[in-house]
Residue, then its C-alpha position, 0 to 999 in steps of 0.5 A: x500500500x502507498x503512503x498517501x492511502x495509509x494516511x487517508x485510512x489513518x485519517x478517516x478512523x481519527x475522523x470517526x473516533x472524535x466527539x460530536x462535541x470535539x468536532x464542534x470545538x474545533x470548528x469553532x476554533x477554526x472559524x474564529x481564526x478565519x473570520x479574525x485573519x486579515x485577508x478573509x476581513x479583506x476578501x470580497x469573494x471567498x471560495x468555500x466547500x459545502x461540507x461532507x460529514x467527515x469534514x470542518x462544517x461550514x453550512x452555518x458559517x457560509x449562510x451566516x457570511x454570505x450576506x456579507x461576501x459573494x460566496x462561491x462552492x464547487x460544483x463537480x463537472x466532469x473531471x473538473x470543478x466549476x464554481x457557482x455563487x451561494x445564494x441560499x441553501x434551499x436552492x441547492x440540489x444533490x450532485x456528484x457524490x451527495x453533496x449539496x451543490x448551487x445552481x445558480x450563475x457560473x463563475x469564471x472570472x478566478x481573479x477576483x477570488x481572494x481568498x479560497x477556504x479547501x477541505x482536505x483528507x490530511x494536510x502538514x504545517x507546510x502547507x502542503x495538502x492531501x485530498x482523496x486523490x481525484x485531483x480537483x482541487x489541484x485542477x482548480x486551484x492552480x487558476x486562482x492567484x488568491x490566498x489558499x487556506x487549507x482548513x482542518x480537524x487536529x486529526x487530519x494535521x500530520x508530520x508530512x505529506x508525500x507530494x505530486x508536482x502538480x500538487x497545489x501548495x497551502x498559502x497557510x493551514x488553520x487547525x485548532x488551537x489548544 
């Protein structure tokens, strides 16, 4: 077995082991440092993700900021990811792989994305991030010139991260602080 599928079992059964309550503390965690962070105060447009159930929620933070900053969310396209702007919840539909997805206007103009706030399976304080091995958000992000924060459980935080070429780096991590 490769070193990136030992991490991602690692990582799934330290992700199924925590607390309702250790996941909810470490999200807060997490977003109050986003929404303290400079460059998410400076953003207009943010790129966020709809949540799986295995990673940092972001449903209450999206509806609660989206009033403020055009929010944008993935929407699967094949192989590729394109990006649709947040309205509301109630005018998402199942897509691929049972997430939630906008349906509303394409965006393409990846300039004006100042800040991009990615899931991952694993990440390391190098900035350096693991996802399930599809290459999305490799695809994606090498587009966009904003600040990328890679946003995790302290679970998913490891030593390193055996890395691809083509493997986008984090403009920084941001996990729980003790």
């Amino acid at each position: 077995m490769g070193k990136k599928v030992v991490i991602r079992k690692q990582i799934r059964d330290a992700i199924h082991e925590m607390s309702n309550e250790q996941c909810d503390n470490e999200c807060r965690s997490i977003w109050q440092q986003i929404t303290e962070d400079p460059a998410f105060k400076r953003a207009n447009t943010v790129l966020l993700y709809w949540s799986l159930n295995n990673e940092v929620s972001t449903h209450q933070f999206i509806e609660e900021w989206s009033q403020q900053k055009t929010i944008l969310l993935p929407v699967v396209n094949g192989d590729d990811l394109d990006l649709k702007v947040f309205e509301r919840t109630s005018l998402m539909k199942t897509g691929a792989y049972g997430i939630l997805e906008p349906q509303g206007t394409l965006w393409t103009d990846y300039d004006a994305i100042d800040l991009c706030i990615v899931p991952g399976v694993a990440f390391d304080k190098e900035g350096n991030r693991m996802g399930h091995g599809k290459g999305y958000y490799d695809r994606l992000l090498c587009k966009i010139k904003g600040a990328k924060y890679g946003i995790c459980y302290s679970t998913q935080l490891v030593e390193s991260i055996p890395t691809d070429p083509w493997d986008e780096k984090m403009t920084k991590v941001i996990y729980p602080k003790k």
